[in-house]
matplotlib code that plots the C-alpha trace (Angstrom):
import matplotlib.pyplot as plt

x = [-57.0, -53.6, -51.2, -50.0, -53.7, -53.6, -50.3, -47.8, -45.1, -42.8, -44.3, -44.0, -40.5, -40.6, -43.7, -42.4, -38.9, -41.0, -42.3, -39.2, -38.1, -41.0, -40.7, -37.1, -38.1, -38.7, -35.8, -35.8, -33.7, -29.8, -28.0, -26.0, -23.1, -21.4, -22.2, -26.1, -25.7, -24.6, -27.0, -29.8, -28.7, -28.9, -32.9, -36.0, -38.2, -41.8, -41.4, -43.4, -44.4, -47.8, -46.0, -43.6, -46.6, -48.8, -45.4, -42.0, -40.4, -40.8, -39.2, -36.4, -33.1, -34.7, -32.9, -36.0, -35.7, -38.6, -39.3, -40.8, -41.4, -39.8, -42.7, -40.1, -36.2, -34.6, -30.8, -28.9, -25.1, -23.2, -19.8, -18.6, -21.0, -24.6, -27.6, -30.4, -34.4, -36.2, -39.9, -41.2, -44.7, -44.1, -44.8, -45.5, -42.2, -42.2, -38.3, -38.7, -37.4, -38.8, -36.2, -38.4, -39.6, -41.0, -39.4, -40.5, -38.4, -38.9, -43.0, -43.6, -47.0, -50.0, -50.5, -47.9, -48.8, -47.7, -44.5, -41.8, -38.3, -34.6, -31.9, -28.7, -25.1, -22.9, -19.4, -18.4, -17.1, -20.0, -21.2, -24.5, -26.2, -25.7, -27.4, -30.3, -31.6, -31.2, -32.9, -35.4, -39.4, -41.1, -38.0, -37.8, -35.8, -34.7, -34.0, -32.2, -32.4, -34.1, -36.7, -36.6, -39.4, -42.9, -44.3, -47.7, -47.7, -44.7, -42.4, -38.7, -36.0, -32.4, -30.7, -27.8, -27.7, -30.1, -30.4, -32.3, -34.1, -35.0, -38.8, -37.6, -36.7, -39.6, -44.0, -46.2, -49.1, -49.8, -49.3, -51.8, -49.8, -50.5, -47.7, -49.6, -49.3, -51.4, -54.4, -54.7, -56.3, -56.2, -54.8, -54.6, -54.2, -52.6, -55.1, -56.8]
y = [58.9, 57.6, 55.9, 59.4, 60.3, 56.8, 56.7, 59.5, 59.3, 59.5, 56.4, 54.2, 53.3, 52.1, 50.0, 48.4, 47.7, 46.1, 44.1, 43.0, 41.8, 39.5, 37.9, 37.8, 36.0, 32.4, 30.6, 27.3, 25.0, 24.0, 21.2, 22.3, 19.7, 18.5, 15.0, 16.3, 18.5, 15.1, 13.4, 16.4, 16.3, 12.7, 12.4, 12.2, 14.6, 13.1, 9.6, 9.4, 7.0, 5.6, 5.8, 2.8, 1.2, 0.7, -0.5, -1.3, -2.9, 0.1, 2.3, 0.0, 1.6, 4.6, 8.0, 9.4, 12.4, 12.1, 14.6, 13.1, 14.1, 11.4, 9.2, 6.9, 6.2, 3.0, 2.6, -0.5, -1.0, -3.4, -4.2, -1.7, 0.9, 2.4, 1.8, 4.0, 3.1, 5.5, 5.5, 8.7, 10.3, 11.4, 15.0, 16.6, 19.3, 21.9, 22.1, 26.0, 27.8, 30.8, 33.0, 35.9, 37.1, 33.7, 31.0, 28.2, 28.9, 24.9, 24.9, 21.2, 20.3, 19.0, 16.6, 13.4, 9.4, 7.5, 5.8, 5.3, 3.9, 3.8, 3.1, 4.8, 4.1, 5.8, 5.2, 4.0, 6.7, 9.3, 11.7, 9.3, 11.4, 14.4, 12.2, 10.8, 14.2, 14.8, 11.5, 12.3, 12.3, 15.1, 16.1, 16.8, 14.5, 14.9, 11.1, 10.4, 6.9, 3.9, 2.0, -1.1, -2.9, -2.4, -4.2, -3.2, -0.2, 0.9, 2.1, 0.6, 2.9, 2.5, 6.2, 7.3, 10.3, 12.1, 15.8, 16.5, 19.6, 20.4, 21.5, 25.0, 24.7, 23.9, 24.0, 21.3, 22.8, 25.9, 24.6, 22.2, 21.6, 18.8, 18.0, 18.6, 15.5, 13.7, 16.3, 14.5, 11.5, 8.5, 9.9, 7.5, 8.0, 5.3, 3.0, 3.4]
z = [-20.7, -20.7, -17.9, -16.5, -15.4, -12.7, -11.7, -11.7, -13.8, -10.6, -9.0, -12.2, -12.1, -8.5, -9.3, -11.8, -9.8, -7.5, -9.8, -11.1, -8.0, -6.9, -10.4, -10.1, -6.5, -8.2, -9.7, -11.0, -8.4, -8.0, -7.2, -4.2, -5.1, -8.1, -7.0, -7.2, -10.4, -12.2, -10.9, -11.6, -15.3, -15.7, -14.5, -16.2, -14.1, -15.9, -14.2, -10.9, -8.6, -10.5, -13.7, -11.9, -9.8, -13.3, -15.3, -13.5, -15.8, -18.7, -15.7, -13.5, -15.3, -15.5, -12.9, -11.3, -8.6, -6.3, -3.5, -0.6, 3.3, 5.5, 7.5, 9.3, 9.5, 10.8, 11.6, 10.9, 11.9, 9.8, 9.9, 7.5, 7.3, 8.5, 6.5, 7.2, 5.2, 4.7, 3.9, 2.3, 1.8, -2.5, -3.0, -6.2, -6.5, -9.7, -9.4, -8.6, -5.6, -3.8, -2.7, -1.7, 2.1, 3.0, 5.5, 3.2, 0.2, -1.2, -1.6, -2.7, -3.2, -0.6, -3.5, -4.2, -5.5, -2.3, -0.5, -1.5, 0.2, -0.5, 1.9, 2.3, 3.7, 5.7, 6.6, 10.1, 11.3, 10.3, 12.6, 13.5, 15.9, 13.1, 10.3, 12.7, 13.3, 9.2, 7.9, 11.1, 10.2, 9.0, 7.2, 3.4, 0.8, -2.6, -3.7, -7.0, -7.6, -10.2, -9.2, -8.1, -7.1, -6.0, -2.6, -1.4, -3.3, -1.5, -4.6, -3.3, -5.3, -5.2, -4.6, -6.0, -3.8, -1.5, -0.3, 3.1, 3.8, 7.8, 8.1, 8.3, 4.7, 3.3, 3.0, 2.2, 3.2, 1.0, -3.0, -4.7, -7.5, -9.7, -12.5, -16.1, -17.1, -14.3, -15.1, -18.7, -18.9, -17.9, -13.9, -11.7, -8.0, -5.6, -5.2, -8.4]

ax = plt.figure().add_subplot(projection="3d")
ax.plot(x, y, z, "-o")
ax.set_aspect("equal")
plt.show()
């Protein structure tokens, strides 16, 4: 019995278009600004959260990116410029993007190690009410930064540039993924 005597020769070639395209679906992600691809190229992607928690000093002039779903954001005016904090919920990311049928195309993981904050500027005459809704909770960021200090298990980070994603952008309900390295042992969750 050979391949002809399941599927008809005239079927094959759509199949395997098909195919193609749902593989051709997941991409590995961009940096959507130079600013962000210098950034990107610059970061160690293995450093996470507990890695800094369990040794900060081994990590502080390290460049993390840390994905993480906003929890709150305050607003400070100063006399030059607008700091915003923002306290994030850390989300495990894979750094691939799904550009198929789905709404979500940035699936980030229901798994993550913690808070973490960072604080941002903005110049005085920025578009405020435009960047409250963006740094708003529930919101996803994409925080490039070093650490800086831990307090309370709350990894503080200082950014050196941050890209938000609106809800509608992205899932954090459907992937359980867990970065390889935290499935070998010794893994330690917050807390632990």
């Amino acid at each position: 019995m050979n391949y002809t005597d399941i599927i008809p020769r005239f079927l094959l070639v759509p199949i395997i278009m098909i195919a193609l395209l749902v593989l051709s679906c997941v991409q590995s992600y961009m940096p959507q600004s130079n600013w962000e691809l210098q950034e990107y190229n610059g970061t160690d992607f293995r450093i996470l959260p507990n890695d800094v928690r369990t040794d900060l000093e081994a990590y502080k002039s390290s460049r993390i990116a840390w994905v993480g779903i906003i929890q709150e954001s305050e607003f400070y005016e100063n006399p030059d410029n607008y700091e915003v904090l923002l306290l994030m919920q850390h989300r495990y990311f894979d750094w691939q993007v799904d550009y198929s049928m789905t709404k979500s195309k940035y699936l980030v993981s229901a798994e993550g190690e913690g808070l973490f904050q960072t604080s941002w500027r903005l110049t005085k005459d920025a578009d405020l009410p435009y960047f409250m809704d963006r740094f708003s909770a529930g919101n996803l960021a994409i925080v490039y930064a070093t650490p800086d200090t831990v307090i309370n298990d709350v990894v503080l980070v200082k950014s050196r540039y941050i890209r938000i994603l609106d809800k509608s952008e992205f899932n954090a309900t459907e992937l359980n993924y867990i970065p390889e390295q935290r499935l070998k042992p010794p893994y330690k969750t917050p807390g632990n």
